[in-house]
MARBAZA-172748 format. One record per residue (C-alpha): residue number from 0; residue in three letters; x, y, z. Coordinates in steps of 0.2 Angstrom, whole numbers, m for minus. Layout:
BEGIN
+-----+---------+-------+-------+-------+
: num : residuo :     X :     Y :     Z :
+-----+---------+-------+-------+-------+
: NUM :     ALA :     X :     Y :     Z :
...
+-----+---------+-------+-------+-------+
This chain:
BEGIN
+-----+---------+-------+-------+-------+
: num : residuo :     X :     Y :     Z :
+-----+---------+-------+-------+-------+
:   0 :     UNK :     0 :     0 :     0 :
:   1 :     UNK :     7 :    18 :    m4 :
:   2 :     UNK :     2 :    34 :     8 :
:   3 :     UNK :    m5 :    49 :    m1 :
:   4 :     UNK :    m7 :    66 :     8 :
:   5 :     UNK :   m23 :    73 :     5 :
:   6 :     UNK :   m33 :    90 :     9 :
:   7 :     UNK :   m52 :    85 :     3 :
:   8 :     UNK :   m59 :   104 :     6 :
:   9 :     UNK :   m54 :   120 :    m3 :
:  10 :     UNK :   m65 :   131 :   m13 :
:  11 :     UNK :   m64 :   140 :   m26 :
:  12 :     UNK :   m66 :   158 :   m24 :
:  13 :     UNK :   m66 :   166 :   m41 :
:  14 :     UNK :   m69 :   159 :   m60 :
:  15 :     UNK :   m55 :   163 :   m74 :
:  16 :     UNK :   m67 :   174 :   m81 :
:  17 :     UNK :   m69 :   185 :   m65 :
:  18 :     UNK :   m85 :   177 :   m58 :
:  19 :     UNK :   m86 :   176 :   m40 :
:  20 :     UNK :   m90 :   158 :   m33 :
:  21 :     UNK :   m87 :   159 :   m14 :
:  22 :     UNK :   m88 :   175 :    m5 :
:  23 :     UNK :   m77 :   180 :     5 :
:  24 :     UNK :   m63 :   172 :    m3 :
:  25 :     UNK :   m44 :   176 :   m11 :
:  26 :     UNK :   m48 :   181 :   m30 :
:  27 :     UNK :   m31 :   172 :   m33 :
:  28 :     UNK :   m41 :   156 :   m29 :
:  29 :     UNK :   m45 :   149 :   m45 :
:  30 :     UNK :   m46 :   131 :   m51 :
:  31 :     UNK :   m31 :   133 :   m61 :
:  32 :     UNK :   m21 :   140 :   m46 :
:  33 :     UNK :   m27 :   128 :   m33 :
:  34 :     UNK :   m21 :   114 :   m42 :
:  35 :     UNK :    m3 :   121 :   m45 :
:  36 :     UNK :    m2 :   128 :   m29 :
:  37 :     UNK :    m7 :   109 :   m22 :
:  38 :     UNK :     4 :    99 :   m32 :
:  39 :     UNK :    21 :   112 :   m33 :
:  40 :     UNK :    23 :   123 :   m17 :
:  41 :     UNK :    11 :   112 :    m2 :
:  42 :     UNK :    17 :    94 :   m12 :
:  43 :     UNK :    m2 :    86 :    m8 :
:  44 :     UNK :    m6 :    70 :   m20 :
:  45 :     UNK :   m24 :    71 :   m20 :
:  46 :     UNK :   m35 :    89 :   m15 :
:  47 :     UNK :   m55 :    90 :   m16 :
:  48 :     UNK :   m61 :   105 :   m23 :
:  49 :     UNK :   m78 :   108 :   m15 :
:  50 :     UNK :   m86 :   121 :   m28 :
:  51 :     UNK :   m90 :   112 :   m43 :
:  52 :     UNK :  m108 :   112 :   m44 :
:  53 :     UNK :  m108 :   130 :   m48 :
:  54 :     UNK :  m107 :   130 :   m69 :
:  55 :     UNK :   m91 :   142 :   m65 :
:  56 :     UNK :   m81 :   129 :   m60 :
:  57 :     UNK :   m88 :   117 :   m71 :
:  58 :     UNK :   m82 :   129 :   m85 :
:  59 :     UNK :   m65 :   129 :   m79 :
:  60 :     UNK :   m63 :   110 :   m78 :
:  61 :     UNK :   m68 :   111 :   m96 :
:  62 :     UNK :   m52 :   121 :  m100 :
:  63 :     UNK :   m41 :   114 :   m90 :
:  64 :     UNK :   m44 :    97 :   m98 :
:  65 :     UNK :   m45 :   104 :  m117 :
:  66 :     UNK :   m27 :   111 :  m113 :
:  67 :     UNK :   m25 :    91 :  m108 :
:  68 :     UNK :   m20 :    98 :   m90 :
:  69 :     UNK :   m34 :    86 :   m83 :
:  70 :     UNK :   m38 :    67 :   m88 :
:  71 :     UNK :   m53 :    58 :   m79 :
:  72 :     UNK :   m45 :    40 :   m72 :
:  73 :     UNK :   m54 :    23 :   m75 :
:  74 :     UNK :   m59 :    23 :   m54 :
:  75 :     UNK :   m65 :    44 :   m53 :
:  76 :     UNK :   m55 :    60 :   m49 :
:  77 :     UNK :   m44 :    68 :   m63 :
:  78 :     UNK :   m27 :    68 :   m66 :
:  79 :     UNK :   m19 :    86 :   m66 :
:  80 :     UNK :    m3 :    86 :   m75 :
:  81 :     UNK :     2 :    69 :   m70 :
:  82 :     UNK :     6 :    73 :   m52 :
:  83 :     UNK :    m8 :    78 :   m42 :
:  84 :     UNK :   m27 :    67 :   m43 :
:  85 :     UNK :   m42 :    81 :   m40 :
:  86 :     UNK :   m58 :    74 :   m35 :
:  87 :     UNK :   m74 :    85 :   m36 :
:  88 :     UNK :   m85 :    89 :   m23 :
:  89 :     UNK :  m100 :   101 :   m18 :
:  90 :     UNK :  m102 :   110 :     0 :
:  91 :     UNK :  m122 :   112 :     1 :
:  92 :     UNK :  m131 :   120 :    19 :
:  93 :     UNK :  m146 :   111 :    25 :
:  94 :     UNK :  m159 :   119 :    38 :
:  95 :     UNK :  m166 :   110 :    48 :
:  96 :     UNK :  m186 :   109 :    54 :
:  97 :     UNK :  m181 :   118 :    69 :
:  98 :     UNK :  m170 :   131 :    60 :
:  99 :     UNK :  m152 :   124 :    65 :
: 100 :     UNK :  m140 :   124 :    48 :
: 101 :     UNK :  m127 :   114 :    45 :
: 102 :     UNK :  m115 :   110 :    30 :
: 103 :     UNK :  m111 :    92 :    19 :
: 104 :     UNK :   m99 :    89 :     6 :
: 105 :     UNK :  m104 :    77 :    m8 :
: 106 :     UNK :   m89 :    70 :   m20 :
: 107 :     UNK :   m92 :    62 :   m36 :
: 108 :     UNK :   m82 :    51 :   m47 :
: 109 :     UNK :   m82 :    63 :   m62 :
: 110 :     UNK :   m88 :    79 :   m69 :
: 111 :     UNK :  m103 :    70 :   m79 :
: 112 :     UNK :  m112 :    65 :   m63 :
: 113 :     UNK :  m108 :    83 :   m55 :
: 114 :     UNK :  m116 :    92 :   m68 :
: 115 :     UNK :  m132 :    80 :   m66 :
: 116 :     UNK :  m131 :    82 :   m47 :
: 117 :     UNK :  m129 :   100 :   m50 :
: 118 :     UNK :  m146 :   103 :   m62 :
: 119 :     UNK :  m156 :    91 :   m48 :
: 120 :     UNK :  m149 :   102 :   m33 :
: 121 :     UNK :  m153 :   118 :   m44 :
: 122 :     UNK :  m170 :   114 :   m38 :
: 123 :     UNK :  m169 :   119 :   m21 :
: 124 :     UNK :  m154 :   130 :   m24 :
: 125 :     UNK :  m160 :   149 :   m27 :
: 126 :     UNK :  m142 :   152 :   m35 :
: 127 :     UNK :  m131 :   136 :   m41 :
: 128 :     UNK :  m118 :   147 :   m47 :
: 129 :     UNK :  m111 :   150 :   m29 :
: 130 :     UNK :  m106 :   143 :   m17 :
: 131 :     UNK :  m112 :   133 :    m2 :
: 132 :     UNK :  m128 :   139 :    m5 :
: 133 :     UNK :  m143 :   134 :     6 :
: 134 :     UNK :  m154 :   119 :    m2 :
: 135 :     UNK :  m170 :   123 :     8 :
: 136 :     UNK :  m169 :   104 :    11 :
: 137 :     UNK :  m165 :    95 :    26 :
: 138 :     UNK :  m151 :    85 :    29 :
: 139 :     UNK :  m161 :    66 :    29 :
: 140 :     UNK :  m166 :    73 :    11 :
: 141 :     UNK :  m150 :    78 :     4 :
: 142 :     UNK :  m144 :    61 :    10 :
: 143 :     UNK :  m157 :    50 :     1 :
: 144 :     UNK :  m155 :    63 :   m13 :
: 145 :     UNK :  m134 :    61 :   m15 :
: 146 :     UNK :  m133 :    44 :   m11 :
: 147 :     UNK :  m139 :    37 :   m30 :
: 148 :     UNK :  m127 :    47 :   m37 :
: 149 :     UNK :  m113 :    38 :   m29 :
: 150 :     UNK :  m108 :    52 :   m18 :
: 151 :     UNK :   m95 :    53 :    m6 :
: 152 :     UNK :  m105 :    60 :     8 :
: 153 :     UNK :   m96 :    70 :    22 :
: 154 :     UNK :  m103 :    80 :    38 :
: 155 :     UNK :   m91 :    93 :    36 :
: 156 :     UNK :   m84 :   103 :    50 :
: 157 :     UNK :   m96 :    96 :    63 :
: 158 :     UNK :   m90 :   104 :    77 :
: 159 :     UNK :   m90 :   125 :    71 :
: 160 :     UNK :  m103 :   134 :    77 :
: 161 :     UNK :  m106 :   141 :    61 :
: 162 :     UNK :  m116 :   129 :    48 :
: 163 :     UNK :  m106 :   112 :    59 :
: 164 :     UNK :  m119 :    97 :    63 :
: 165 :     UNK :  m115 :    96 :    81 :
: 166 :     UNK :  m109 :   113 :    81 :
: 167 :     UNK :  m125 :   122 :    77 :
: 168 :     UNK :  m138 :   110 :    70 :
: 169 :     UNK :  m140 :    96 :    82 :
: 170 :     UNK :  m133 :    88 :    98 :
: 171 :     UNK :  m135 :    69 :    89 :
: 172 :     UNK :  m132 :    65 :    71 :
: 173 :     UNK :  m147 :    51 :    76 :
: 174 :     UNK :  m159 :    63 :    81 :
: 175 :     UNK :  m161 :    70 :    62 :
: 176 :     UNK :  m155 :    56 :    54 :
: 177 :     UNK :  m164 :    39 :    52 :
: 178 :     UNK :  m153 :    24 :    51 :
: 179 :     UNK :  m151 :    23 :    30 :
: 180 :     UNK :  m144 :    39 :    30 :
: 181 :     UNK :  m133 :    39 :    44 :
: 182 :     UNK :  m126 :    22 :    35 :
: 183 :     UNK :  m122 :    32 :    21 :
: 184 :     UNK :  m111 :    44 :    28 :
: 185 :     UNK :   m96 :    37 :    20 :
: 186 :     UNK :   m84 :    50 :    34 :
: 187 :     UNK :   m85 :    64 :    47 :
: 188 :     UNK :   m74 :    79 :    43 :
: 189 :     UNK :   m67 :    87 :    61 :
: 190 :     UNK :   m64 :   107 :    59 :
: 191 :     UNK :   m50 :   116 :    64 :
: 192 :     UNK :   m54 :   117 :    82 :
: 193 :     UNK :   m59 :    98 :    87 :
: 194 :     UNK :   m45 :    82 :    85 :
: 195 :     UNK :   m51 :    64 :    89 :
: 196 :     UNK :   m48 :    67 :   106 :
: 197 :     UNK :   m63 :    77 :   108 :
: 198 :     UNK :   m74 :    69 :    94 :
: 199 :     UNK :   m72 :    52 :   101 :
: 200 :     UNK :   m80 :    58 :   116 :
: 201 :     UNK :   m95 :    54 :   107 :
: 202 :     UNK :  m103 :    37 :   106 :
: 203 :     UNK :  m113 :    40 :    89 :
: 204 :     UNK :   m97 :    44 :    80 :
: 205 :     UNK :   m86 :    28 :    84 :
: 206 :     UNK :   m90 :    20 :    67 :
: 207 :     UNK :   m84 :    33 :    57 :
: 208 :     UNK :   m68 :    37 :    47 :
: 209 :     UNK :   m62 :    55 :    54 :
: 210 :     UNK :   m55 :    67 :    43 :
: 211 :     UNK :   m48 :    82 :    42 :
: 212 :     UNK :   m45 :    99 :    32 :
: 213 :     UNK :   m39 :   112 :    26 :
: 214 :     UNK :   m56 :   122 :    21 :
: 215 :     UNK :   m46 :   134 :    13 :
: 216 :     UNK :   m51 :   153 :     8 :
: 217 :     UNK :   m33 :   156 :     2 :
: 218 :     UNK :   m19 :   148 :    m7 :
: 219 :     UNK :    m8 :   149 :     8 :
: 220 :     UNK :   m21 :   140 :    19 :
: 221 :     UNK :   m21 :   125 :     8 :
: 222 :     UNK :   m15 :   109 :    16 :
: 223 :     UNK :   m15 :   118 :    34 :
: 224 :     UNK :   m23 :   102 :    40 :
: 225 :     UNK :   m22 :    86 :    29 :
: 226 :     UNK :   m23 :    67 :    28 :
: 227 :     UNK :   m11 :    54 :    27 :
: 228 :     UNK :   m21 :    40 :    15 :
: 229 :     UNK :   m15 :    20 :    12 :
: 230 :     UNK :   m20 :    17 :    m5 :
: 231 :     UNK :   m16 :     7 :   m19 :
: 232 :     UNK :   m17 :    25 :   m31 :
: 233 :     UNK :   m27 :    39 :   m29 :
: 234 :     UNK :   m41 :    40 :   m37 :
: 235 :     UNK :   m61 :    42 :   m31 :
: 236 :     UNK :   m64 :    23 :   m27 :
: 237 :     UNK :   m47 :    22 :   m20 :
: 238 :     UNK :   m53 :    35 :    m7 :
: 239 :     UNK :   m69 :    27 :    m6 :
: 240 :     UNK :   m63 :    11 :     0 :
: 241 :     UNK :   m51 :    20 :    12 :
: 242 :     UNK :   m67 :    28 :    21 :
: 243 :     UNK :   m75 :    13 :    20 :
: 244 :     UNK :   m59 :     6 :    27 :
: 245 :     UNK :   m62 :   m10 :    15 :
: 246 :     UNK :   m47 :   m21 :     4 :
: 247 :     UNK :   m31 :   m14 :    15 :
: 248 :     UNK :   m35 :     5 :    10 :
: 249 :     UNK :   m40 :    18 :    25 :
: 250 :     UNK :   m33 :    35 :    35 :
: 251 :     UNK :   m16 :    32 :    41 :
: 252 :     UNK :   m15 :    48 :    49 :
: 253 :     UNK :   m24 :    63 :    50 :
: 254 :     UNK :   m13 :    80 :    53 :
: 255 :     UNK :   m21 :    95 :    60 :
: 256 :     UNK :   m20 :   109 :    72 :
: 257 :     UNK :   m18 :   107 :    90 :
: 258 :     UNK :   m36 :   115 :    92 :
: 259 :     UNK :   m31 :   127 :   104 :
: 260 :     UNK :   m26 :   136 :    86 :
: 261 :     UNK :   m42 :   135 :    81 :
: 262 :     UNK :   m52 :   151 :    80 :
: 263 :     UNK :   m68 :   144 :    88 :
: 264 :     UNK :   m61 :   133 :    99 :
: 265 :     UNK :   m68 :   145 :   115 :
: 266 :     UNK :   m83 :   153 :   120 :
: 267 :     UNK :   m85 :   169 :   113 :
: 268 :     UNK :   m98 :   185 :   113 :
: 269 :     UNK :  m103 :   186 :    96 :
: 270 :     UNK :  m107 :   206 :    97 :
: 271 :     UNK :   m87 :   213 :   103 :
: 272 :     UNK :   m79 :   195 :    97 :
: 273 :     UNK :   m72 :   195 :   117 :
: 274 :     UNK :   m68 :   177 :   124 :
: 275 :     UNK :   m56 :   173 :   137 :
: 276 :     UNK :   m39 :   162 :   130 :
: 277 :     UNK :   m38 :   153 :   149 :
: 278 :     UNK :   m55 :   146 :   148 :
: 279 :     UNK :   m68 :   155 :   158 :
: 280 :     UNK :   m85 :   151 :   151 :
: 281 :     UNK :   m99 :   163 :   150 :
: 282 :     UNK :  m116 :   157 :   145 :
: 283 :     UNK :  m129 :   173 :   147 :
: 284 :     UNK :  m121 :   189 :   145 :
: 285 :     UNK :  m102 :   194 :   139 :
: 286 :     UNK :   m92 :   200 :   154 :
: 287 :     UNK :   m85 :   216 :   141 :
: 288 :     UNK :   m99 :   223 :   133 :
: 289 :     UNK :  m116 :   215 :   142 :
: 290 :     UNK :  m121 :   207 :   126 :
: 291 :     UNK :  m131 :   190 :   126 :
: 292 :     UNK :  m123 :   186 :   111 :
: 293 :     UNK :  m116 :   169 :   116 :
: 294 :     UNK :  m107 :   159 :   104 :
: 295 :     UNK :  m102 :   143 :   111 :
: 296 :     UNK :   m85 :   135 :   108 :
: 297 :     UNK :   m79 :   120 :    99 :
: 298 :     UNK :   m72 :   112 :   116 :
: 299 :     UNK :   m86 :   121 :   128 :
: 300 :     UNK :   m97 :   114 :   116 :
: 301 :     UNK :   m91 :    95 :   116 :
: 302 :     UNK :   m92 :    96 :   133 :
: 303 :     UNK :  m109 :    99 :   133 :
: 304 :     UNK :  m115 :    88 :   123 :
: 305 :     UNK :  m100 :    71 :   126 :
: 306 :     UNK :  m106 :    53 :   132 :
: 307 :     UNK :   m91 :    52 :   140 :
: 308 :     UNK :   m76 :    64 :   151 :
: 309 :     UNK :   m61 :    57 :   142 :
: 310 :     UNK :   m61 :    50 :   122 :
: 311 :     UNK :   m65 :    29 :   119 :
: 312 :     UNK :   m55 :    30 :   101 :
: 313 :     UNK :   m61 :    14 :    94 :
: 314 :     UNK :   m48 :     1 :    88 :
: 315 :     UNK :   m48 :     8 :    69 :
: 316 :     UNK :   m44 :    26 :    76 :
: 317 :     UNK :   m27 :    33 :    66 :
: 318 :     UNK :   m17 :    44 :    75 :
: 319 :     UNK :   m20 :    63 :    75 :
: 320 :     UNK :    m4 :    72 :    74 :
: 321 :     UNK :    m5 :    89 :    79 :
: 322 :     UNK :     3 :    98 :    64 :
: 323 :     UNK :     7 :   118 :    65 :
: 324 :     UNK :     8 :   125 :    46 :
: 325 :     UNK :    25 :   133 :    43 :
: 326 :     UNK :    15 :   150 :    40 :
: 327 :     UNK :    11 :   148 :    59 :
: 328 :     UNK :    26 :   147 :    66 :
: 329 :     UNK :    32 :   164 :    72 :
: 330 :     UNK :    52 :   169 :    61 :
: 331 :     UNK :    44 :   157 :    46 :
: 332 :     UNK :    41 :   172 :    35 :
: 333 :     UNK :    39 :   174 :    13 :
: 334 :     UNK :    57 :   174 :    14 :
: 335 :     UNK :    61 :   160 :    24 :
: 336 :     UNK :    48 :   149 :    16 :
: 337 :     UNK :    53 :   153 :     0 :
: 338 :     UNK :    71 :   147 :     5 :
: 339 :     UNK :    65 :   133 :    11 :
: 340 :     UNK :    55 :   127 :    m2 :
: 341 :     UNK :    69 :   132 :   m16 :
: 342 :     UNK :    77 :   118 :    m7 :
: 343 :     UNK :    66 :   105 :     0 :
: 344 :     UNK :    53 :   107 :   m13 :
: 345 :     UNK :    35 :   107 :    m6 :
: 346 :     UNK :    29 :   110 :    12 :
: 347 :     UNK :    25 :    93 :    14 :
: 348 :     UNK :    44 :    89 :    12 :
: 349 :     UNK :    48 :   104 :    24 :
: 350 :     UNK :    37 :    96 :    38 :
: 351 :     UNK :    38 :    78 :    36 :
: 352 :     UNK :    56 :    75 :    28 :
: 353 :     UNK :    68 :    89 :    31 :
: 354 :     UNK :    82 :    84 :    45 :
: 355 :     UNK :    85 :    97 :    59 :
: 356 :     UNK :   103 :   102 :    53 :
: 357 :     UNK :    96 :   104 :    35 :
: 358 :     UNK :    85 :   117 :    41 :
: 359 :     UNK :    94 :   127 :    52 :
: 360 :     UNK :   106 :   128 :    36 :
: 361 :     UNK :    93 :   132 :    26 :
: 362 :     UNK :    83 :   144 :    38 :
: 363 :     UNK :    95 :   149 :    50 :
: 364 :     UNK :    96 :   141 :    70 :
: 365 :     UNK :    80 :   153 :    77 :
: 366 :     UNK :    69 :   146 :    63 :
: 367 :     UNK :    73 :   130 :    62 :
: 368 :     UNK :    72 :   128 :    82 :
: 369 :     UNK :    54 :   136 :    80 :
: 370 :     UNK :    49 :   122 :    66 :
: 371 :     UNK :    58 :   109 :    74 :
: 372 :     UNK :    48 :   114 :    90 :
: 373 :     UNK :    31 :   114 :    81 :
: 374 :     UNK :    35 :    96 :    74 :
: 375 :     UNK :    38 :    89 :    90 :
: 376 :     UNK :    23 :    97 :    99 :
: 377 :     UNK :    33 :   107 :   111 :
: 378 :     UNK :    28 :   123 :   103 :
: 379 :     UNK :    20 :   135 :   118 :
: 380 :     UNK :     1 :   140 :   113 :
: 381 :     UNK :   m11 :   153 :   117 :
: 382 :     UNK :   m29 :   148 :   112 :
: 383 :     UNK :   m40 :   156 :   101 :
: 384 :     UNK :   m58 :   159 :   101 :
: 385 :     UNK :   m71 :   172 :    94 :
: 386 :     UNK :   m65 :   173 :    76 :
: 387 :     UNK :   m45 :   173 :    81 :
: 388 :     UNK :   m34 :   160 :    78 :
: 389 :     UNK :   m26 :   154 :    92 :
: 390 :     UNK :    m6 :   159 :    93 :
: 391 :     UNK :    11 :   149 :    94 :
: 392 :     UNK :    25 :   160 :   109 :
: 393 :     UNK :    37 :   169 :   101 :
: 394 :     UNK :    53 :   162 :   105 :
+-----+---------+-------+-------+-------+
């Protein structure tokens, strides 16, 4: 079996023609960019874009592969350039009876089933051209209407409180889901503020694959977190089965923040953005400006709504490395990442293969201690919440 790094969420945020697709985004996000950035500067193997039932994107792909920069493999996904496999997928909000919201991706083998998929959600889609638009569909309904196209269906970032299952929709998948549906929910993506630490506190999600990624609004944010997948080659059935965790294939690792990085991982008032990085909790009124405002954290909310105190990671659990992206890491600057990647080639090279001594030659002895220390997990963090990102110590 080989191992493939993989980032399976990062949208598009503008067409080659100037067409906006997912607000707010970088306009430097185009198809065309994502998957050189991907393959070149981060050194990903497979990465999901998540926008391509909006006819903009579609119309990109269409380029890209009359310039012969994109061939459709035998098993699903695409080949770009011979280096990097892109797999298509579609982030669509679904409202609940009771109002809560939440957001799903849905992959598909090839752009032929996309565009079907596309006209039958177009439906219930006010505007298909952008992205992540609400469906006016429950999430039982998307479900039942994904699954015959041979989606890949994912509960993505489950635990933010904006548009995430658990996070904002729903304190049990079961309670909205019957049991059909929560079968075909081929994996559970985590978010940037939750690792399988706190998601295996919860009984309902032990059958699941867990991944994790990037959700990029930025080139740069590409591949922030990632997986590590067994497979025989990447392609979509390849991915499939690893999910599925059937014939050898499955998640070797999955690489992520340490969720105190996370920007929700805290509660926080949603009027002044106040939260407190040591932990206190509030749950009527904001201690700063009096607002009721309460937006619950990532971890405050897990430990509301957890079977158990402490994780029960069931046997088919990977590990989750806490992995800190270089553009983190306080002395790892334009300058100094470009240096390293003029020599190490790809960020993925830079993180997982470069040897202490090569960086500190590279980057000199304070950065390379900084990067070394991330690696390790030794790095010293200050946790985020209320829209900021948590942050590393300077050294």
């Amino acid at each position: 079996m080989k191992e493939f790094f993989a980032d399976l969420h990062v949208h598009v945020g503008v067409s080659e023609n100037g067409q906006w697709v997912k607000i707010p985004t970088s306009n430097r996000l185009t198809l065309r960019n994502i998957l050189a950035e991907a393959a070149e500067r981060k050194g990903l193997q497979i990465v999901g874009v998540v926008d391509a039932l909006s006819p903009h994107v579609r119309d990109d792909f269409a380029r890209l592969a009359a310039e012969g920069l994109l061939t459709l493999d035998s098993q699903g996904g695409y080949r770009y350039d011979n280096r990097l496999t892109l797999l298509l997928g579609a982030e669509i909000e679904t409202t609940e009876p009771d109002g809560g919201s939440a957001h799903t991706l849905v992959f598909l083998p090839d752009i032929a089933l996309m565009a079907d998929f596309s006209a039958t959600m177009s439906r219930h889609i006010r505007n298909i051209h952008m992205s992540s638009q609400n469906a006016h569909m429950a999430l039982a309904e998307l479900v039942r209407t994904a699954a015959p196209f041979g989606g890949l269906i994912i509960a993505a970032h489950v635990f933010t409180p904006h548009k995430g299952l658990y996070g904002s929709c729903t304190p049990r998948m079961a309670n909205i889901l019957g049991e059909r549906e929560m079968a075909a929910v081929a994996a559970v993506e985590l978010g940037l503020s939750a690792d399988s630490d706190l998601a295996d506190r919860i009984g309902e999600l032990a059958s699941y694959t867990f991944i994790t990624n990037s959700d990029a609004h930025s080139l740069d944010k590409i591949a922030r977190e990632y997986n590590l997948l067994a497979l025989e080659d990447a392609t979509f059935q390849e991915c499939a089965w690893a999910f599925a965790r059937q014939k050898g294939r499955g998640v070797a690792a999955n690489y992520g923040l340490d969720p105190r990085l996370g920007k929700y991982h805290r509660t926080f008032c949603g009027a002044c953005d106040y939260f407190d990085p040591a932990g206190e909790i509030f749950t009527v009124a904001c201690p700063r400006c009096g607002s009721s405002k309460i937006v619950r954290g990532v971890f405050d909310r897990i430990d509301d709504i957890a079977d158990w105190p402490e994780p029960r990671h069931p046997a088919h659990r990977p590990p989750y490395r806490h992995q800190i992206p270089l553009s983190f890491i306080p002395g790892v600057g334009k300058k100094v990442l470009d240096k390293l990647l003029a020599v190490f080639g790809s960020e993925m090279n830079v993180l997982h293969r470069a040897g202490d001594a090569e960086l500190a030659r590279v980057a000199g002895a304070k950065a390379a201690a900084a990067i070394i220390a991330a690696r390790a997990g030794e790095a010293a963090i200050t946790a985020g919440g209320g829209g900021t990102y948590g942050k590393l110590a300077k050294n």
